[in-house]
TILUM-651583 format. One record per residue (C-alpha): x, y, z; residue in three letters. Coordinates in steps of 0.5 Angstrom, whole numbers, plus 2048, in hexadecimal, padded with zeros to 3 digits. Each point is the difference from the previous one (the first is absolute). Layout:
<atoms>
XYZala;...
</atoms>
This chain:
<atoms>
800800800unk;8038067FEunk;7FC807803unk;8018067FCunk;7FF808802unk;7FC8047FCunk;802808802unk;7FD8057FDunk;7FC8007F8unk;8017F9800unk;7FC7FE805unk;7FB8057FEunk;8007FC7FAunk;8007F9802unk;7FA802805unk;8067FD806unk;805802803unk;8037F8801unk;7FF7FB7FCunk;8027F8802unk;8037FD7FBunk;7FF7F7801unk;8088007FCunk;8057FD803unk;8058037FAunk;7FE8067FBunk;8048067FCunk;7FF806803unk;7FD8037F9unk;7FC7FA800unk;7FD804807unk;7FF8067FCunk;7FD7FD7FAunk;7FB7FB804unk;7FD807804unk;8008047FBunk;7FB7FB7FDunk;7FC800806unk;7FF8087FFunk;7FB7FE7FBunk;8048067FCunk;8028017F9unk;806805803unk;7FF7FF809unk;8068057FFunk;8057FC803unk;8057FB7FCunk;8077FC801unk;8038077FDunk;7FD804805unk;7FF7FD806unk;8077FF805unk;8007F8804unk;802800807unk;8017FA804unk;8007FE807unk;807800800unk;8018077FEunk;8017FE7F8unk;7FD8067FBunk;8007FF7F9unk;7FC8027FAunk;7FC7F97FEunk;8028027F8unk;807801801unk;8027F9804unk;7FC7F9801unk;8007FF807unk;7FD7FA803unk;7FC801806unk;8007FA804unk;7FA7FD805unk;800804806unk;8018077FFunk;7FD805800unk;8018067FAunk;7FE808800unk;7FE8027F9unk;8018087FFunk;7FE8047FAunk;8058057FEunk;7FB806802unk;7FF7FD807unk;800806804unk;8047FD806unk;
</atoms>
């Protein structure tokens, strides 16, 4: 199970600000990709390109410019490049 935290319009857009996701094992632009489905939106007005990936361990990265896996347990921040703080 891997928990996500989804910060400012991201959550807006997803109607959530955590989603639970059963896999043990996923890339994070695979996370990206699955929410952005979930909005029900053509353009949610967040992507792999726009988006910075933080892992528990203190890890940043934006999801297009690197395949991270993330692995069962962890817990991950999503942050769109326009949060306010």
């Amino acid at each position: 199970m891997i928990v996500v935290r989804c910060l400012g319009h991201i959550g807006t857009s997803v109607g959530k600000k955590e989603v639970v996701f059963p896999d043990e094992k996923i890339e994070a632009s695979d996370i990206v990709e699955r929410l952005r489905v979930q909005s029900g939106s053509q353009d949610p007005g967040f992507s792999r390109y726009n988006t910075v990936v933080m892992v528990e361990d203190g890890e940043a990265f934006v999801p297009a410019g690197t395949s991270k896996m993330v692995e069962d347990g962890a817990h991950v921040v999503l942050i769109p490049f326009s949060h306010g703080g």
